[in-house]
KEKE-3310 file (N, C-alpha, C; in steps of 0.2 Angstrom, whole numbers, plus 5000, padded with zeros to 4 digits):
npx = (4845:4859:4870:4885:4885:4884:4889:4903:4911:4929:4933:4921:4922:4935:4935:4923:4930:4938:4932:4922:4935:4939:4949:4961:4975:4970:4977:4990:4986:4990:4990:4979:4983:4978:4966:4963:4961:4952:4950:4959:4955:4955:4949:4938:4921:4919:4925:4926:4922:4917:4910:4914:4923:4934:4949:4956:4973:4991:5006:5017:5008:5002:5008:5012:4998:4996:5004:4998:5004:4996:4981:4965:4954:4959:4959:4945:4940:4948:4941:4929:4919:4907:4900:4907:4912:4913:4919:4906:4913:4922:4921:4907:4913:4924:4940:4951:4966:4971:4972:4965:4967:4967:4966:4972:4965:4977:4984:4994:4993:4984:4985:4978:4968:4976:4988:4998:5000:5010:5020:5013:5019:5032:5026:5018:5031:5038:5026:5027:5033:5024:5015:5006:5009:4997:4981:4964:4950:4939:4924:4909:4900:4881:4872:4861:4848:4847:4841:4843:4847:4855:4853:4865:4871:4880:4875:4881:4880:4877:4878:4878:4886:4897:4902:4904:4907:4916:4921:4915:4915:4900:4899:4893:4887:4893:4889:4899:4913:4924:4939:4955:4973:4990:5006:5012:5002:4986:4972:4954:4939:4942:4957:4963:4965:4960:4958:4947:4935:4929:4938:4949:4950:4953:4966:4974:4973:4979:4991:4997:4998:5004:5019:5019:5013:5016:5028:5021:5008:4990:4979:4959:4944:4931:4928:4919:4916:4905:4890:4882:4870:4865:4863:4874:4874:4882:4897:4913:4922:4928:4934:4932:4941:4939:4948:4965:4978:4990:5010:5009:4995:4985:4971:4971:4969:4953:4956:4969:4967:4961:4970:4981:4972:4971:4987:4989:4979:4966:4947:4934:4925:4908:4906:4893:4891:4899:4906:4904:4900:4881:4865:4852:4856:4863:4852:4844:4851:4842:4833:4833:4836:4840:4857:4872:4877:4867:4855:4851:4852:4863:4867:4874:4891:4900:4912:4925:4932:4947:4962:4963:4966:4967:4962:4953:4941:4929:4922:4923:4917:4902:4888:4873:4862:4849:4832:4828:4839:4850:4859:4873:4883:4896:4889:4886:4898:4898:4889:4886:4898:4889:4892:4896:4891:4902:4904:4907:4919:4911:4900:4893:4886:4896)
npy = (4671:4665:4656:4658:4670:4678:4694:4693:4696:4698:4688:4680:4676:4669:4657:4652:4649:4640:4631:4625:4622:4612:4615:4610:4615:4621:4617:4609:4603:4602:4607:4622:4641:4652:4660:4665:4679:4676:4687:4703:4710:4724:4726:4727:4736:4735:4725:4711:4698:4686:4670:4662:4670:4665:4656:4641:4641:4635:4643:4644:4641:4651:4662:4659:4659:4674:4679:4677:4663:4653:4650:4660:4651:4642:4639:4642:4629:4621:4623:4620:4630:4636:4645:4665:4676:4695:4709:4724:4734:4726:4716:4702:4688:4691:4687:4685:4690:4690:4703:4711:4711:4712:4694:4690:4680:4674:4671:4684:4698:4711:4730:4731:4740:4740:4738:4747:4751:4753:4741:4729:4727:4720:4708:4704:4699:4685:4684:4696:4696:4693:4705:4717:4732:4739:4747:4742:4751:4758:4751:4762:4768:4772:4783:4787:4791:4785:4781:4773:4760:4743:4725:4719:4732:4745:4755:4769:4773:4786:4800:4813:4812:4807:4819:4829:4846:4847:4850:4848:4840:4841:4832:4829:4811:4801:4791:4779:4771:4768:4770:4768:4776:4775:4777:4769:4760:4755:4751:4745:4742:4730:4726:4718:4723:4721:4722:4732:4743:4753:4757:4763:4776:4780:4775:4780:4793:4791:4788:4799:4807:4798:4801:4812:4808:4807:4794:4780:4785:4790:4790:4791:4790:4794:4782:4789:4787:4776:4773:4767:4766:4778:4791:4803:4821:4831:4830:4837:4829:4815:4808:4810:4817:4811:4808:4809:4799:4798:4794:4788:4782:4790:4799:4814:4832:4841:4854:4851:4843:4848:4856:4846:4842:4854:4857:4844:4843:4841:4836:4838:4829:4836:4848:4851:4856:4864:4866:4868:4852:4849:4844:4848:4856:4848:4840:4846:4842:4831:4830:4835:4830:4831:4828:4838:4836:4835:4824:4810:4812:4801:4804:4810:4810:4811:4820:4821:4838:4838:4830:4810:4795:4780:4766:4777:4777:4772:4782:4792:4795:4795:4791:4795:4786:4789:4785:4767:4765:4758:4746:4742:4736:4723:4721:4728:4728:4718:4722:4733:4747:4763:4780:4794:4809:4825:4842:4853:4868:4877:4875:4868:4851:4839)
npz = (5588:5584:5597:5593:5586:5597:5606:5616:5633:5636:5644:5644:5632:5629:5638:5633:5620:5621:5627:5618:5610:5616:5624:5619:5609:5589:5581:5584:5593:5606:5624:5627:5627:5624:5618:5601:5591:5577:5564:5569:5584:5583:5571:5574:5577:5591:5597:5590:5600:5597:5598:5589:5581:5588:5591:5600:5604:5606:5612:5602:5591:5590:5589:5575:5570:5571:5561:5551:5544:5547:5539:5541:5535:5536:5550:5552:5549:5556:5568:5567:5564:5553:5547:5543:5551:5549:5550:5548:5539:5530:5515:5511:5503:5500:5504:5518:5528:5545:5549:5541:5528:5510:5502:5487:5472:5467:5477:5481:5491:5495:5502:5518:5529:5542:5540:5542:5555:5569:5572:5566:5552:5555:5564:5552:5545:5542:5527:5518:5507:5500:5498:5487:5481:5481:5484:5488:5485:5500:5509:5507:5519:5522:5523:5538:5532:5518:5505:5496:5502:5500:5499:5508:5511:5521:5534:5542:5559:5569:5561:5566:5577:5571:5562:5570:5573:5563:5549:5532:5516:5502:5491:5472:5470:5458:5444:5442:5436:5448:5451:5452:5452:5450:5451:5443:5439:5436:5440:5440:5455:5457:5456:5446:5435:5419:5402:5395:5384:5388:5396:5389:5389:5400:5403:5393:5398:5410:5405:5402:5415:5424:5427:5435:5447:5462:5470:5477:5479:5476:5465:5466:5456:5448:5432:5419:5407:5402:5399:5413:5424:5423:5411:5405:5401:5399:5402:5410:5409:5406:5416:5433:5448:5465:5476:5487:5489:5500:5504:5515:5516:5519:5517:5508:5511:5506:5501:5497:5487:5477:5474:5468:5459:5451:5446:5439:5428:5430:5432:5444:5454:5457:5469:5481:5495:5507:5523:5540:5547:5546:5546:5543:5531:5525:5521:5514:5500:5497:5489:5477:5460:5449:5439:5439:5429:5418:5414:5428:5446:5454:5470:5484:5491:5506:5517:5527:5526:5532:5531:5532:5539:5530:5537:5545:5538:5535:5546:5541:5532:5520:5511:5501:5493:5479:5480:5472:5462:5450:5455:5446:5447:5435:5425:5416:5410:5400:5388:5375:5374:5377:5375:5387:5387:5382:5387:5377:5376:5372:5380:5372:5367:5366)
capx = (4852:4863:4875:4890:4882:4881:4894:4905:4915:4935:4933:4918:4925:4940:4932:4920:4932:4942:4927:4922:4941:4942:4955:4967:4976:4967:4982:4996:4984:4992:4987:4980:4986:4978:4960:4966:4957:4953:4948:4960:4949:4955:4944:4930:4920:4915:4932:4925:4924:4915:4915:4915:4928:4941:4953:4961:4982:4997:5010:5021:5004:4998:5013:5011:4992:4997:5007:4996:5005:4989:4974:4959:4951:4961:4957:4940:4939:4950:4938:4923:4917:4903:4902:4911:4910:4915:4914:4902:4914:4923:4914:4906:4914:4929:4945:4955:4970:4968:4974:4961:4973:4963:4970:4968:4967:4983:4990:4996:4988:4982:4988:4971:4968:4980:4995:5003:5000:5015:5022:5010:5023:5034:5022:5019:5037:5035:5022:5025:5033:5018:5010:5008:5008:4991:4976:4956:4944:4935:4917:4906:4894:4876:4868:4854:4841:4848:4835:4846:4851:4853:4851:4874:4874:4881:4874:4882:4875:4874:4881:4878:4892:4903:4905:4899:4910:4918:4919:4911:4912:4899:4899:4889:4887:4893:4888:4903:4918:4928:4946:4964:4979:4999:5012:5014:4997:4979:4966:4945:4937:4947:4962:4967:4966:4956:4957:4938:4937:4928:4944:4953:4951:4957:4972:4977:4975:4986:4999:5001:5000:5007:5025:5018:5009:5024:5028:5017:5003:4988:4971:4954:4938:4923:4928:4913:4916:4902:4886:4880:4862:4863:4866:4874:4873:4886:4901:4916:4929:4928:4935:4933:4943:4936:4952:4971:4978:4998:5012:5007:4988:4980:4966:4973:4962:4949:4961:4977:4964:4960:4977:4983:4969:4974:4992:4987:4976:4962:4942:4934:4918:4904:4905:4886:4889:4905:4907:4904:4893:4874:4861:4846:4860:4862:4847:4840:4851:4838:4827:4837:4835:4846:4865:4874:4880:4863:4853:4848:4858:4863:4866:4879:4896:4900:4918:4929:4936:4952:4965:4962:4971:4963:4958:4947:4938:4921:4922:4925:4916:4898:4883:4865:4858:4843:4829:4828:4846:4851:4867:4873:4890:4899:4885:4887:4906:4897:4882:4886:4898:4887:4898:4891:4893:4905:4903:4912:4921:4908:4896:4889:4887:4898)
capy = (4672:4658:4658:4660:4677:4684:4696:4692:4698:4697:4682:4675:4674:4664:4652:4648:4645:4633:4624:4622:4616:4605:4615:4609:4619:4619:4617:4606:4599:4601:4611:4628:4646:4658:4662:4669:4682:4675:4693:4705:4712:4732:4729:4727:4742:4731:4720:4705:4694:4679:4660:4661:4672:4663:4650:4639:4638:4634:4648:4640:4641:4658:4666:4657:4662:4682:4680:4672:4659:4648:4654:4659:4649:4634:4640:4641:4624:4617:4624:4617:4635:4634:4655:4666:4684:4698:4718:4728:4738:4723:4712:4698:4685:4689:4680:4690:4686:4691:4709:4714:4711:4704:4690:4687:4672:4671:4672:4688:4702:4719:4732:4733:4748:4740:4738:4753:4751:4752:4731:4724:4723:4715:4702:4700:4697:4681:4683:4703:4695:4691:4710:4721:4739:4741:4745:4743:4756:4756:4752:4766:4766:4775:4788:4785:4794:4786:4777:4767:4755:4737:4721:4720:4738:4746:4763:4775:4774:4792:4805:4816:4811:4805:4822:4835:4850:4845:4853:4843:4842:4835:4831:4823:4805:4799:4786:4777:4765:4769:4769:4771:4778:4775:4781:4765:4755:4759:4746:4749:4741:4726:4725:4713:4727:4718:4727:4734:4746:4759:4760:4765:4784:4783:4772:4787:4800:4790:4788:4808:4811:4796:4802:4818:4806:4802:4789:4778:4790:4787:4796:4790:4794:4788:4784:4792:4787:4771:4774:4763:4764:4785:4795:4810:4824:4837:4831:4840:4826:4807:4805:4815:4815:4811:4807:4807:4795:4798:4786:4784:4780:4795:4802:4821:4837:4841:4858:4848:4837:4852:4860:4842:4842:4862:4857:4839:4848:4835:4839:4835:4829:4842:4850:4853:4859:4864:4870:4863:4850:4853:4839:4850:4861:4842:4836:4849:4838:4824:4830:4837:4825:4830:4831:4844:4836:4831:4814:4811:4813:4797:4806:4813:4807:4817:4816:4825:4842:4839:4822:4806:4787:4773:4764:4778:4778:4775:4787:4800:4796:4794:4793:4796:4784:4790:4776:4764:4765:4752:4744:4739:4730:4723:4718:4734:4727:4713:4725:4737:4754:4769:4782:4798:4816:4828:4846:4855:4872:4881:4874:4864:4843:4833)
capz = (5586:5584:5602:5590:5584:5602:5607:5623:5636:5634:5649:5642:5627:5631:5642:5626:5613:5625:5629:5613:5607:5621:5630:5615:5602:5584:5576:5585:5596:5613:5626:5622:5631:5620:5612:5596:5586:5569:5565:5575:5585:5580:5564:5575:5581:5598:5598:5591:5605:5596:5597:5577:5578:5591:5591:5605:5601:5612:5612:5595:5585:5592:5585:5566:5567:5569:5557:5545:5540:5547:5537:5544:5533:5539:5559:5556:5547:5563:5573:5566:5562:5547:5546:5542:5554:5547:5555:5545:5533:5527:5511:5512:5499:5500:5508:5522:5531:5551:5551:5537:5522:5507:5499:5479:5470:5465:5484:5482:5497:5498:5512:5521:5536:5548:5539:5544:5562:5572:5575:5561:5547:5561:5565:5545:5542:5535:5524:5518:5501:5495:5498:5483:5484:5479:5490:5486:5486:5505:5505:5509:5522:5520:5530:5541:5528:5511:5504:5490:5505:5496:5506:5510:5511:5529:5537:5549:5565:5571:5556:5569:5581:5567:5561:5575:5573:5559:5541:5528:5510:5500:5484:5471:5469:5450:5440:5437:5439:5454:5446:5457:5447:5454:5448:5438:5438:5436:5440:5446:5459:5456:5457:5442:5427:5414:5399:5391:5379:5393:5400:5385:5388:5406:5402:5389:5405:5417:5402:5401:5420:5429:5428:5440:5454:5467:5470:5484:5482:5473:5463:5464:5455:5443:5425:5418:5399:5397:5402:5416:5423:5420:5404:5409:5396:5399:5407:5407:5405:5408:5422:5439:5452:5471:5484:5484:5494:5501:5505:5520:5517:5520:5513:5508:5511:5501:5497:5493:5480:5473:5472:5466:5452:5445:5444:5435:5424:5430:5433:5450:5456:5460:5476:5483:5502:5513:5528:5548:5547:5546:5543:5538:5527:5519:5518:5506:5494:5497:5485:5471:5458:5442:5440:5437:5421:5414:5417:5435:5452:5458:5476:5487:5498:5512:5520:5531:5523:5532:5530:5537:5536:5527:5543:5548:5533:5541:5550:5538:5523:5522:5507:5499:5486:5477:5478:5464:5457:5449:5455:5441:5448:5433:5421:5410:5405:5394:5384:5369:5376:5376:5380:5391:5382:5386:5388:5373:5377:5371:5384:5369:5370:5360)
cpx = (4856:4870:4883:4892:4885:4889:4897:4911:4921:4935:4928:4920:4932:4938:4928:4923:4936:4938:4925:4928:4942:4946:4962:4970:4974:4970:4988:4992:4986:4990:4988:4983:4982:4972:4959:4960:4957:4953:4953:4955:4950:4952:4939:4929:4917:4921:4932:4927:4916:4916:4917:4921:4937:4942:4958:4967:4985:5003:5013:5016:5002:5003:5013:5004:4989:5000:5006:4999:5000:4983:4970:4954:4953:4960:4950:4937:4941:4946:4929:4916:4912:4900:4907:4909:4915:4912:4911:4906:4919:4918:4914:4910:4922:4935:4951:4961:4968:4968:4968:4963:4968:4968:4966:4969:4972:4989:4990:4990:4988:4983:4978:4974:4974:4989:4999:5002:5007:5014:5019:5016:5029:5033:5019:5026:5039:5032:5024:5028:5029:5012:5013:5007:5001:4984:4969:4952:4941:4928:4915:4900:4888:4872:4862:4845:4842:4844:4836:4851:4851:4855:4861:4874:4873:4878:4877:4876:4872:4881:4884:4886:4898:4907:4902:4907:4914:4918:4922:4913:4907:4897:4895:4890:4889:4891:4892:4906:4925:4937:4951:4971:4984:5000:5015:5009:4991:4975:4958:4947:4940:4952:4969:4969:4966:4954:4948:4940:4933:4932:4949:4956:4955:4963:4973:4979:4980:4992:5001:5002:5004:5014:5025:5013:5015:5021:5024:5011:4997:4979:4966:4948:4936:4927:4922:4913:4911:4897:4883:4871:4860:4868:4867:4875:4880:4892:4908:4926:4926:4930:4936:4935:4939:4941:4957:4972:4988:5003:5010:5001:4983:4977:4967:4968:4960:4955:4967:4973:4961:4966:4981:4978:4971:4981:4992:4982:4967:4953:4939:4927:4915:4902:4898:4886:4897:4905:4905:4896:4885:4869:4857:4850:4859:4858:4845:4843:4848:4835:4829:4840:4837:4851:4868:4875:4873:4862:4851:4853:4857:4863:4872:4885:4896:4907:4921:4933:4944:4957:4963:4963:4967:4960:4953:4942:4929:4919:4922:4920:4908:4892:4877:4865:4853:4839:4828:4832:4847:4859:4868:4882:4893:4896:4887:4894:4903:4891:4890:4889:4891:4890:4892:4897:4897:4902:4909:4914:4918:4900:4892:4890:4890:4899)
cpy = (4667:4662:4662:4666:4682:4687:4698:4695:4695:4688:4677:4671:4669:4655:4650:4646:4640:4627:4622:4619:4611:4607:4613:4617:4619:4615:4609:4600:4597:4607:4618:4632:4652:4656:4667:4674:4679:4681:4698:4711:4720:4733:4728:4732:4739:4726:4714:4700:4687:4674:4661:4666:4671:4656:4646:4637:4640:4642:4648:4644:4649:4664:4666:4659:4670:4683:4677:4668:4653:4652:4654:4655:4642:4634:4637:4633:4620:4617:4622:4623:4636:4640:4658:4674:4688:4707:4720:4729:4732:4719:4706:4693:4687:4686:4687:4688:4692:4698:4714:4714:4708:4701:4686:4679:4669:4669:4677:4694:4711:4723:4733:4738:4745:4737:4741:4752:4748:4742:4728:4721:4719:4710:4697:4698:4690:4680:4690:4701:4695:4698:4714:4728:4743:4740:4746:4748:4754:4757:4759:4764:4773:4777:4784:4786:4791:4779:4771:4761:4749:4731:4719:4727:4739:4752:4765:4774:4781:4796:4813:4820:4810:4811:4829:4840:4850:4849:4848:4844:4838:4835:4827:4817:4802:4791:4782:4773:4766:4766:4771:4769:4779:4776:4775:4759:4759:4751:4750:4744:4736:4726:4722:4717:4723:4722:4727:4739:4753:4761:4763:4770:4784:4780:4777:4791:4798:4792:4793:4811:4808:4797:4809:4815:4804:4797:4786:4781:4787:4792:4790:4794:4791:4790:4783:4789:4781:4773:4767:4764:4774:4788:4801:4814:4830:4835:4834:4837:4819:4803:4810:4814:4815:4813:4807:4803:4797:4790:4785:4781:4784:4797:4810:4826:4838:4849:4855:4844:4842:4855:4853:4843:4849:4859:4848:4839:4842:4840:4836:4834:4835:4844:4853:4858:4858:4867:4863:4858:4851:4849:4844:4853:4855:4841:4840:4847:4833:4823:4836:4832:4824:4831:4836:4844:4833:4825:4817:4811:4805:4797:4808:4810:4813:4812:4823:4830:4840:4830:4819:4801:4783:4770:4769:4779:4778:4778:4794:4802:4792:4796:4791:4793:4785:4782:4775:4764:4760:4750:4738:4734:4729:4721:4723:4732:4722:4715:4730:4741:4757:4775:4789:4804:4819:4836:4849:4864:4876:4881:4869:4856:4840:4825)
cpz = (5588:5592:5598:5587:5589:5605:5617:5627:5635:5638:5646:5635:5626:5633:5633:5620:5618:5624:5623:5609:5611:5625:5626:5611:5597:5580:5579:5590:5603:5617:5628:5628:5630:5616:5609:5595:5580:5565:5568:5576:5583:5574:5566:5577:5589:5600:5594:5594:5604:5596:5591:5575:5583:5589:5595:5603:5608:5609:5605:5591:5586:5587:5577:5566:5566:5567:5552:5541:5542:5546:5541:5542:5536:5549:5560:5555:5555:5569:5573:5564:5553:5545:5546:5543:5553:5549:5547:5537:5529:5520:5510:5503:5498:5504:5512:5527:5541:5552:5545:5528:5515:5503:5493:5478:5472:5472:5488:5489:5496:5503:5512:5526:5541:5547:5540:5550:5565:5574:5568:5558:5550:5561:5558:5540:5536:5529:5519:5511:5496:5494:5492:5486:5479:5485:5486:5490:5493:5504:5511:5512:5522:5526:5530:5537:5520:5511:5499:5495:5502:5506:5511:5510:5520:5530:5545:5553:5569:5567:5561:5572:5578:5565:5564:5577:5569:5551:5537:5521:5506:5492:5479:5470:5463:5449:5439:5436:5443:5450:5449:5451:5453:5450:5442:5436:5438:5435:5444:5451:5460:5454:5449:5433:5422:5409:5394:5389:5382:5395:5396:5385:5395:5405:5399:5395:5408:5412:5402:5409:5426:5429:5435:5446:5458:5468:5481:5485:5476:5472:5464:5460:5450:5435:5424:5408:5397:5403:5406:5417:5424:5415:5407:5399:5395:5402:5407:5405:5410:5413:5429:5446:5459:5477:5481:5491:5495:5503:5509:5523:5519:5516:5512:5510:5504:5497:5496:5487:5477:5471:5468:5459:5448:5443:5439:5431:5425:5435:5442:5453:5458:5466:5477:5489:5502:5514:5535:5544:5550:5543:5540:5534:5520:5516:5514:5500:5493:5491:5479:5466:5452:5445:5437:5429:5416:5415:5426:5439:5456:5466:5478:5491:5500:5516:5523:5527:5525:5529:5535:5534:5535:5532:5548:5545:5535:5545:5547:5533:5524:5512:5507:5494:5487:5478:5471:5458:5458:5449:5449:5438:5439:5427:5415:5405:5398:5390:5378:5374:5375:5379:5381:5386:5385:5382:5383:5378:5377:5376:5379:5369:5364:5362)
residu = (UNK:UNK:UNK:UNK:UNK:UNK:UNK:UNK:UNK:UNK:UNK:UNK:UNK:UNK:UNK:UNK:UNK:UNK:UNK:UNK:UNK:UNK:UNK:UNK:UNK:UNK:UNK:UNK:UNK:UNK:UNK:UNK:UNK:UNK:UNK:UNK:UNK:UNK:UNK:UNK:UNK:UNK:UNK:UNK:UNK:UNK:UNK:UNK:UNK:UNK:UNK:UNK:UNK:UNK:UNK:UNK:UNK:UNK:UNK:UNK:UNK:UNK:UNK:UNK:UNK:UNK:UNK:UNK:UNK:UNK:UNK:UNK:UNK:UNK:UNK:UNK:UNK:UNK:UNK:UNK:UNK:UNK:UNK:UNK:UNK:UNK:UNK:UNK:UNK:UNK:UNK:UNK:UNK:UNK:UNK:UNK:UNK:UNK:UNK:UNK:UNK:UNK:UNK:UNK:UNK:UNK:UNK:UNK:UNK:UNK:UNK:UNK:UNK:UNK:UNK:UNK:UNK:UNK:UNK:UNK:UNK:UNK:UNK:UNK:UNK:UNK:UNK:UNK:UNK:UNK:UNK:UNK:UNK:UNK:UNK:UNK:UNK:UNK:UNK:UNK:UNK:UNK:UNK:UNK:UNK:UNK:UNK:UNK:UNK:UNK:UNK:UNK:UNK:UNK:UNK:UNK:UNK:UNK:UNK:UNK:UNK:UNK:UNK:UNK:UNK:UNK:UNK:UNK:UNK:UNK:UNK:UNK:UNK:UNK:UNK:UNK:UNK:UNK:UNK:UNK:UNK:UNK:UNK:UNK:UNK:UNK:UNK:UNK:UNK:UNK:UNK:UNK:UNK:UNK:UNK:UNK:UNK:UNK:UNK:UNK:UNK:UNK:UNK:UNK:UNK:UNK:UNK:UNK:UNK:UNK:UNK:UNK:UNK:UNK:UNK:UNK:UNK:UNK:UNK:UNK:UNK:UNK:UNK:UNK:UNK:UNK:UNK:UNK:UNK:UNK:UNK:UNK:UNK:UNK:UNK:UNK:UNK:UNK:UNK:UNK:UNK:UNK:UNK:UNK:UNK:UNK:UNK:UNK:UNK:UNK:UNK:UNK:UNK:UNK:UNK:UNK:UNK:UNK:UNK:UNK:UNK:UNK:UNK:UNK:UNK:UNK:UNK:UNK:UNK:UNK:UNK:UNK:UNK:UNK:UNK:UNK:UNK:UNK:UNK:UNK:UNK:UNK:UNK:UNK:UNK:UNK:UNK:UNK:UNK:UNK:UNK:UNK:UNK:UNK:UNK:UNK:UNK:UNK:UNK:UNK:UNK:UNK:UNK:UNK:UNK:UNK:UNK:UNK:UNK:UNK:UNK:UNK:UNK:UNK:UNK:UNK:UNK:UNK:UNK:UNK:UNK:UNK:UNK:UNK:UNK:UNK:UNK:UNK:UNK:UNK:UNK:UNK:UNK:UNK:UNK:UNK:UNK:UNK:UNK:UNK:UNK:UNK:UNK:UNK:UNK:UNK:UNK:UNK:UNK:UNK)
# end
């Protein structure tokens, strides 16, 4: 393991990035005070106390680099940093400013999990013109027993402790394309809403219900209308709902997202288990290998019945891919639609 890998003491850590800048500033070049976080360390679960993830600055500079106005990208450059260490639940390849923020092409930024923490938007004052009011899907990390682990995918370290006395709900896994409706925008997994002719039918839905999402608040769930690498046979509408999100970035109860889908007349993933959490209870859905809607069962999430804020997302939310599912990322946007059947009125497939 490369030194700059190994994880160190608040002290050790300090001493190290000095020594490696020389004792200077990276930025202004006079003498330092302060071994920055490039990273702050509250998106690490261990603190990030990396050489590869500090930086020697003078007072002046410490203050413009927690307030991203000197990229990280331009830290680790000063720093002579030739990696690029990022905690677990972030993803690889993309561009982040220090607090977790992503930052798109075009400039503009994402709220990440630590946007709402008490001082941030303070400390982001400069910069907070360029944030839009849209947040990305967080990734999900993979039970200890799921066997569709890929070689970038993260796993829960004990499910156990995560959720030990906790009431569970888990529901099936969908096929589909992760899709967040506001009250005035609807983009997938990206952010940029690039129009495809799969998305056609869930553009329709928003335009009849997004006058009744308040404002700030926001739906996810799989648009199911093209078939990716499972045909489903029966479903009972295109798009189903999974999570609501409120202004304040919480994740609502699983009862306010179902009282939220009766009053919005919307369908909602397939609940399989709820109650206190119960490993052997779940794992009898290991080997349950169709979907409720016909075709196979790509697997199951498992999240906290109650509410919980975007930055404890790891902590709450948790899944099972079958082996030999074909992640099928964005490839499907450039083949032939095939659209997946819906379940008529009569229980018949149309």
């Amino acid at each position: 393991m490369k030194r700059s890998a190994i994880l160190l003491t608040r002290d050790q850590f300090r001493e190290a990035v000095f020594a490696r800048d020389g004792g200077c500033c990276v930025i202004c070049r006079e003498g330092a005070v302060d071994a920055h976080h490039i990273l702050e360390r509250k998106l690490w679960a261990n603190g990030g106390y990396y050489v590869d993830n500090g930086a020697s600055v003078c007072a002046g500079c410490h203050l413009r680099a927690e307030a991203t106005e000197v990229s990280c990208e331009e830290l680790r450059r000063r720093c002579g940093i030739d990696q690029v260490l990022l905690p677990d639940h972030l993803c690889p390849g993309e561009i982040y400013d220090k607090w977790g923020n992503t930052i798109l092409p075009n400039g503009q930024r994402l709220r990440g999990e630590l946007f709402d923490d008490p001082g941030v938007q303070g400390i982001l004052a400069p910069v907070l013109h360029l944030f839009m009011s849209r947040v990305k899907y967080p990734r999900t990390f993979h039970l200890p027993w799921s066997p569709g682990v890929g070689a970038d995918d993260r796993m829960v370290d004990d499910p156990d402790k995560m959720f030990d006395g906790v009431e569970v709900v888990v529901t099936e896994k969908m096929d589909g394309e992760c899709t967040t409706m506001y009250r005035d925008y609807l983009h997938a997994r990206s952010v940029d809403g690039v129009s495809h002719s799969s998305r056609d039918r869930v553009r329709s839905l928003h335009g009849a219900i997004a006058h009744d999402i308040p404002e700030g608040w926001r739906l996810c769930g799989e648009n199911l209308y093209a078939v990716h690498s499972i045909s489903y046979g029966g479903l009972p509408s295109h798009f189903l709902l999974f999570s609501i999100w409120d202004g304040q970035n919480r994740c609502v109860s699983w009862d306010e997202t179902m009282l939220w889908a009766e009053l919005l007349g919307l369908h909602v993933v397939p609940v399989l288990y709820q109650g206190l959490w119960d490993r052997s209870a779940v794992r009898l859905l290991d080997d349950v290998s169709e979907s409720q809607f016909g075709g196979e069962r790509e697997g199951y999430v498992v999240r906290r019945a109650d509410r919980f804020h975007y930055k404890a997302f790891r902590r709450s939310v948790a899944k099972y891919v079958r082996r030999g599912h074909v992640t099928t990322n964005d490839h499907w946007l450039h083949k032939e639609v095939v659209v997946n059947k819906l379940r008529t009125l009569t229980g018949q497939i149309s």
